[in-house]
Backbone as a ProteinNet text record, in pm:
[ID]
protein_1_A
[PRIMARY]
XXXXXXXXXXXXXXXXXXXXXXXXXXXXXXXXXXXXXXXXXXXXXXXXXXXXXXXXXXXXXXXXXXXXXXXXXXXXXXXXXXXXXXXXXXXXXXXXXXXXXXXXXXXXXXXXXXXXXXXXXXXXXXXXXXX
[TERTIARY]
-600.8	-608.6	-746.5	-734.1	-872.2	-932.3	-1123.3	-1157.2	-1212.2	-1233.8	-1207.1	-1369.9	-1445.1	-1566.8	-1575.3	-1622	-1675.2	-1815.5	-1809.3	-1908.3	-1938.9	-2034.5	-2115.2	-2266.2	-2226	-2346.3	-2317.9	-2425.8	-2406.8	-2371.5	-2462.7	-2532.8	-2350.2	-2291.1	-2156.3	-2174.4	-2268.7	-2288.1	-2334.2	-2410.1	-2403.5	-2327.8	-2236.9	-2077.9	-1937.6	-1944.3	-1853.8	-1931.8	-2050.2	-2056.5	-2046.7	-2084.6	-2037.7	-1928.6	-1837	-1702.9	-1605.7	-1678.8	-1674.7	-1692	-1818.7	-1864.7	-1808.5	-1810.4	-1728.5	-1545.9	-1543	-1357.8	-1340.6	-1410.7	-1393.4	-1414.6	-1539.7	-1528.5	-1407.6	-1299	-1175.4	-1180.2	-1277	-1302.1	-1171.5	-1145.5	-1082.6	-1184.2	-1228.1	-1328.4	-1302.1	-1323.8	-1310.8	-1431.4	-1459.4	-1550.7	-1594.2	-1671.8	-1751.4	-1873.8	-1880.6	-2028.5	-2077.5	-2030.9	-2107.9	-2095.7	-2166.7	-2100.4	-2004.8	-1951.8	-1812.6	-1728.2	-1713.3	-1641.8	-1634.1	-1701.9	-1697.8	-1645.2	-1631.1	-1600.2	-1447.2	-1404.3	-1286.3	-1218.2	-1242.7	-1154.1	-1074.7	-943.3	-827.1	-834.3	-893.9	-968.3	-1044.1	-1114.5	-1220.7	-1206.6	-1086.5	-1047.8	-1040.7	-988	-965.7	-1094.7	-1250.8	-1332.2	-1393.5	-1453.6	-1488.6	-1645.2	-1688.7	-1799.6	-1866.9	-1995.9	-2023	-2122.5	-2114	-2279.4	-2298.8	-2369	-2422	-2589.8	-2586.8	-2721.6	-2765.1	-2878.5	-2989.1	-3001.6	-2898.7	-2923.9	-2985.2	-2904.2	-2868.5	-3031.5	-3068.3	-3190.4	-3202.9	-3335.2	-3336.9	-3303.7	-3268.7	-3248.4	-3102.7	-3009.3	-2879.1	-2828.2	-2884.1	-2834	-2826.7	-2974.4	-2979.2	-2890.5	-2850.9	-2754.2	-2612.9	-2563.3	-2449.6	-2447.1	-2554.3	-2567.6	-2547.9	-2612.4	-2592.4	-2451	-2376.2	-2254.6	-2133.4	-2196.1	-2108.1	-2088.4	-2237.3	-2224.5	-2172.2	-2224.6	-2145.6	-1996.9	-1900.4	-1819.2	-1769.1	-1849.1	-1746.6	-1872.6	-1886.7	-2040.1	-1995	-1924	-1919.1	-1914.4	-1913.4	-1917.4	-2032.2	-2064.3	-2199.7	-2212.1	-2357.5	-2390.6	-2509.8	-2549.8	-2607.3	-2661.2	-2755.7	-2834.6	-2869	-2892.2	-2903.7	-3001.2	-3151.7	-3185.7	-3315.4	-3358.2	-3488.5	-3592.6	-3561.6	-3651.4	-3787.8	-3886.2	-3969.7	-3971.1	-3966.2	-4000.3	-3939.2	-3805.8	-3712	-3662.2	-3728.8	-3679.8	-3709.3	-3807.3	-3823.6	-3701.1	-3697.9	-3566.4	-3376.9	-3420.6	-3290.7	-3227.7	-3356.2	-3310.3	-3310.1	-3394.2	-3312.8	-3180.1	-3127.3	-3000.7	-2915.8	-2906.6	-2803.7	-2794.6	-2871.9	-2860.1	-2855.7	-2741.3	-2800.5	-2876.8	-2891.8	-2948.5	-2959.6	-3095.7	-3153	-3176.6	-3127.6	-3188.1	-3249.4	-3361.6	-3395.4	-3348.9	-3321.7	-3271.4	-3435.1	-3421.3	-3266.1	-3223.2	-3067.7	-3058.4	-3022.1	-3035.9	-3043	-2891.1	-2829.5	-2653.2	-2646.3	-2682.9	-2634.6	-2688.3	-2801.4	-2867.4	-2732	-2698.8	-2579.6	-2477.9	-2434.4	-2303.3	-2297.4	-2405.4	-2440	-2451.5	-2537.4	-2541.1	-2430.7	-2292.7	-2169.6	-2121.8	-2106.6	-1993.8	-2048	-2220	-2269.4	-2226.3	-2246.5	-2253.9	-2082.8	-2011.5	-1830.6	-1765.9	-1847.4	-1831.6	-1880.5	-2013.7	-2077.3	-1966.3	-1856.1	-1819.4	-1670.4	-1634.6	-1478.7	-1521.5	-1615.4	-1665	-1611.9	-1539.1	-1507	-1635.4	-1626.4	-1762.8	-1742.9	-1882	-1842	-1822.2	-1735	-1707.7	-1825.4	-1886.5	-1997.5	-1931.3	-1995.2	-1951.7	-1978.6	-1862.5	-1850.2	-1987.1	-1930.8	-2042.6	-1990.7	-2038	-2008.1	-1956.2	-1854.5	-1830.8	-1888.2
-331.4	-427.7	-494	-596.1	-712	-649.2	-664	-623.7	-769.3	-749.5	-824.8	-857.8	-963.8	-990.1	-1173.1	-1088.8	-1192.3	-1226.9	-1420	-1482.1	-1565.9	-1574.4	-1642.6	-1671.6	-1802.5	-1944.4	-2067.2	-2094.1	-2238.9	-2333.5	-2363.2	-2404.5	-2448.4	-2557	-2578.4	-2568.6	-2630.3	-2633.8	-2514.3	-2379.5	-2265.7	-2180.5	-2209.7	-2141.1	-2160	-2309.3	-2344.4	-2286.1	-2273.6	-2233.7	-2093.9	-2015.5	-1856.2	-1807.3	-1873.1	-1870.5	-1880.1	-2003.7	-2004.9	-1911.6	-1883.2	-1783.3	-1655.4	-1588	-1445	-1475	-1569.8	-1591.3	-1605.7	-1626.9	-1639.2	-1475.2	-1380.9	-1276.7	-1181.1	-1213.5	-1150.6	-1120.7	-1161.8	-1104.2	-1188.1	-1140.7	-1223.4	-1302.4	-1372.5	-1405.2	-1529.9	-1408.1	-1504.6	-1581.1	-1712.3	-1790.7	-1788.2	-1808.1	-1850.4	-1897	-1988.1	-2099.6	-2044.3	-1936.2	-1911.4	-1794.1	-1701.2	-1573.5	-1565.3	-1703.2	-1689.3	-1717.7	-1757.3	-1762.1	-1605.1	-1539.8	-1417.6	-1320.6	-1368.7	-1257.3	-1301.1	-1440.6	-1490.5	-1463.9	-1393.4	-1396.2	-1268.1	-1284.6	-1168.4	-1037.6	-1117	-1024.2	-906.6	-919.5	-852.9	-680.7	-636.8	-513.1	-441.8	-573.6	-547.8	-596.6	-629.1	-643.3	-514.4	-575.1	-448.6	-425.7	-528.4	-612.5	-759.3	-761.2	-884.4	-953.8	-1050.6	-1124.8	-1225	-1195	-1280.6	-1352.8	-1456.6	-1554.7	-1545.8	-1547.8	-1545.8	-1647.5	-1791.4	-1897.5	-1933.6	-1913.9	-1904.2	-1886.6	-1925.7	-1818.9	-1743.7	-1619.2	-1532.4	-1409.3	-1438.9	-1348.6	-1352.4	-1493.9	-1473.2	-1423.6	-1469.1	-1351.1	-1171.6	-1163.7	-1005.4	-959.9	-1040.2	-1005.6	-971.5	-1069.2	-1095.2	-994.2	-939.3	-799.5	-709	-683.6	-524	-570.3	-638.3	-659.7	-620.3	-672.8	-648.1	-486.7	-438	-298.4	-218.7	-241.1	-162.7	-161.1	-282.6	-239.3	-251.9	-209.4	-203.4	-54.2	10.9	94.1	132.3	138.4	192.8	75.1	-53.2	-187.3	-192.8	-246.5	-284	-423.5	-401.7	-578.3	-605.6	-709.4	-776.8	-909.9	-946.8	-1025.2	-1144.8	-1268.7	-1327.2	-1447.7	-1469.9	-1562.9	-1641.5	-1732.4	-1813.8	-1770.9	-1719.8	-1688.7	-1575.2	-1576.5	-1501.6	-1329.9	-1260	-1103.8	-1059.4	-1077.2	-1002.7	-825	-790.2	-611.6	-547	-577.7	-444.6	-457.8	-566.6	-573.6	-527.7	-558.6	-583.1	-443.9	-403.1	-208.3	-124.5	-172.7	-122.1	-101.1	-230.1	-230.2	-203.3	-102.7	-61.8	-131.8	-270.3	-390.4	-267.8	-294.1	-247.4	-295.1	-471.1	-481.1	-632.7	-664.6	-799.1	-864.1	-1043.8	-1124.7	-1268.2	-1278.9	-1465.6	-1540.8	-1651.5	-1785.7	-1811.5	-1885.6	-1944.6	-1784.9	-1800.6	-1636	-1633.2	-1502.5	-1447.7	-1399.3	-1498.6	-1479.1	-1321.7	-1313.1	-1184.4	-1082.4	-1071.8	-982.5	-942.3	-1086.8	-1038.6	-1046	-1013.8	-945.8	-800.3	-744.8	-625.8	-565.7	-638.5	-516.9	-499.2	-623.2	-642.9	-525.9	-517.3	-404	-279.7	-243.7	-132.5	-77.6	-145.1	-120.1	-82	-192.6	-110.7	-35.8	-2.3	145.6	219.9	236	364.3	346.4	269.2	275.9	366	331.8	330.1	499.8	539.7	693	819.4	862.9	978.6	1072.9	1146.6	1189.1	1336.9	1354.2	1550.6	1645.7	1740.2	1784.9	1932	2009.9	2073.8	2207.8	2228.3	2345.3	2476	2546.6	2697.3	2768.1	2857.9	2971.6	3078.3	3112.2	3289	3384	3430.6	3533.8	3688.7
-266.2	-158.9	-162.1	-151.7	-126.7	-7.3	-84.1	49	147.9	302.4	383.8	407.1	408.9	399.3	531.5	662	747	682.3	748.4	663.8	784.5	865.9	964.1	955.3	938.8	894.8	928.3	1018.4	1066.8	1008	888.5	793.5	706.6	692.4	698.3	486.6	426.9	329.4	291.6	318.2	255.7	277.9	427.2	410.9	348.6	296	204.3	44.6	-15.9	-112.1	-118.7	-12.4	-7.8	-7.5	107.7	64.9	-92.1	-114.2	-255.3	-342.9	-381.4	-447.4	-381.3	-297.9	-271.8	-302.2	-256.5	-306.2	-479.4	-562.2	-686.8	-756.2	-658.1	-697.1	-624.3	-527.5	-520.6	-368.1	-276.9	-139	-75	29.7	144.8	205.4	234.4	338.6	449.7	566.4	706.6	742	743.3	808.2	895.5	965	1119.4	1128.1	1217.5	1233.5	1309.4	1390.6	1505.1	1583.1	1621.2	1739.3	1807	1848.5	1944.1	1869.1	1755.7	1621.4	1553.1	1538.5	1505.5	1598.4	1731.4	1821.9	1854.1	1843.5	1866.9	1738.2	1646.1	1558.8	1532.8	1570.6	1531.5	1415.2	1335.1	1224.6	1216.9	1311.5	1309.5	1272.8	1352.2	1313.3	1177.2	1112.1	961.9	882.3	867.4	836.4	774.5	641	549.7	571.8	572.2	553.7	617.5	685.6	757	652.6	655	587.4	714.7	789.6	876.3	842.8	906.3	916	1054.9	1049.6	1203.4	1224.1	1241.6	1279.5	1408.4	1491.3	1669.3	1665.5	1798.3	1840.7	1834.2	1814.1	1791.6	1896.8	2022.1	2145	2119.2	2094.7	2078.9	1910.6	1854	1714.4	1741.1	1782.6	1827.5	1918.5	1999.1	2103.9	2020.7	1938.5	1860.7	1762.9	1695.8	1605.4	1672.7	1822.4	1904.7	1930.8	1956.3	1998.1	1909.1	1779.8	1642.7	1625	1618.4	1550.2	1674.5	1791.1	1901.8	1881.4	1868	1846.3	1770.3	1623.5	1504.6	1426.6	1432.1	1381.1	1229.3	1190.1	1050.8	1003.3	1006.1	939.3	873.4	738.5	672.2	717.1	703.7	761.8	624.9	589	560.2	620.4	666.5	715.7	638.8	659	579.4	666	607.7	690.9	630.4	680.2	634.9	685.9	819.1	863	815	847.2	784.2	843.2	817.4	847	963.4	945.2	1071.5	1039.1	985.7	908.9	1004.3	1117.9	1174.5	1242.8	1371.3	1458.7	1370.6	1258.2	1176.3	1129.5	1079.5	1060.7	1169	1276.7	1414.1	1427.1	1448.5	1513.8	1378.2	1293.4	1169.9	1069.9	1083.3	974.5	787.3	742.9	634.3	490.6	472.6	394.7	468.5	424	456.6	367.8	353.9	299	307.6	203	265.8	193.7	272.7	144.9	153.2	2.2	-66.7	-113.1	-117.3	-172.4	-342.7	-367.3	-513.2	-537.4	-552.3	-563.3	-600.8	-740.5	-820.7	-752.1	-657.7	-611.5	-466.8	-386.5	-316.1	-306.6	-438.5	-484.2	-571.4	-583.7	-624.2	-490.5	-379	-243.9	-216	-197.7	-148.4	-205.4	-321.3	-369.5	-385.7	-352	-415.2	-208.5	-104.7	13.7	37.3	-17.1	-0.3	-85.2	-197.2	-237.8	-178.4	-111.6	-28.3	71.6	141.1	237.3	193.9	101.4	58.8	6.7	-54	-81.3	34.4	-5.7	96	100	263.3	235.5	194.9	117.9	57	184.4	134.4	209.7	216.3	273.3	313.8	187.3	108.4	33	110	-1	95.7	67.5	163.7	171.6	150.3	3.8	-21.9	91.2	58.1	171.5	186.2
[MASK]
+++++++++++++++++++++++++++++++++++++++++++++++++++++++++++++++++++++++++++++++++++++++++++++++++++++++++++++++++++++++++++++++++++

């Protein structure tokens, strides 16, 4: 099964080329310009993976990340932004990997699949203990 990859960016020209580029490597990917686009969408349940942008202001993005991971917490996120040095706030709230544009394509499509394999990984199970 295809995995399911939300994609929220204002920015109408680097969400049609992401789309792009993740749909050629086999993703599903749901669009959104915006937080109420991401929260209005039916999908969401079935989401493997977010790549979001820190467009919005920065009080309403953060808002829209605690909102996301609250109610989705095992979701990987990736961050994606111009902005300069958002890591501290970003690894706070569960962000698991951050990036700046312009971005390094090959660099995020290696986190994409190295982050939904750590996800799709069953976890070990605690080995026995001698009896």
């Amino acid at each position: 099964m295809k995995k399911r990859i939300l994609l929220a960016d204002d920015d109408s020209a680097v969400r049609r080329m992401l789309f792009r580029v993740l749909t050629d490597e086999g993703y599903v990917v749901i669009p959104a310009s915006n937080g109420r686009e991401v929260f209005q969408s039916t999908a969401m349940d079935n989401v493997d993976l977010a790549v979001l942008d820190l467009s919005a202001p920065l009080d309403d993005a953060w808002k829209n990340l605690e909102q996301l991971t609250a109610g989705h917490p095992g979701m990987p996120i990736i961050l994606i932004t111009a902005r300069s040095n958002p890591a501290f706030p970003s690894l706070r709230s569960g962000v698991k990997a951050l990036m700046e544009k312009p971005l390094d394509l090959p660099k995020l499509l290696r986190t994409i699949s190295e982050l939904l394999a750590e996800t799709a990984s069953p976890l070990l199970s605690p080995k026995k203990q001698p009896a």
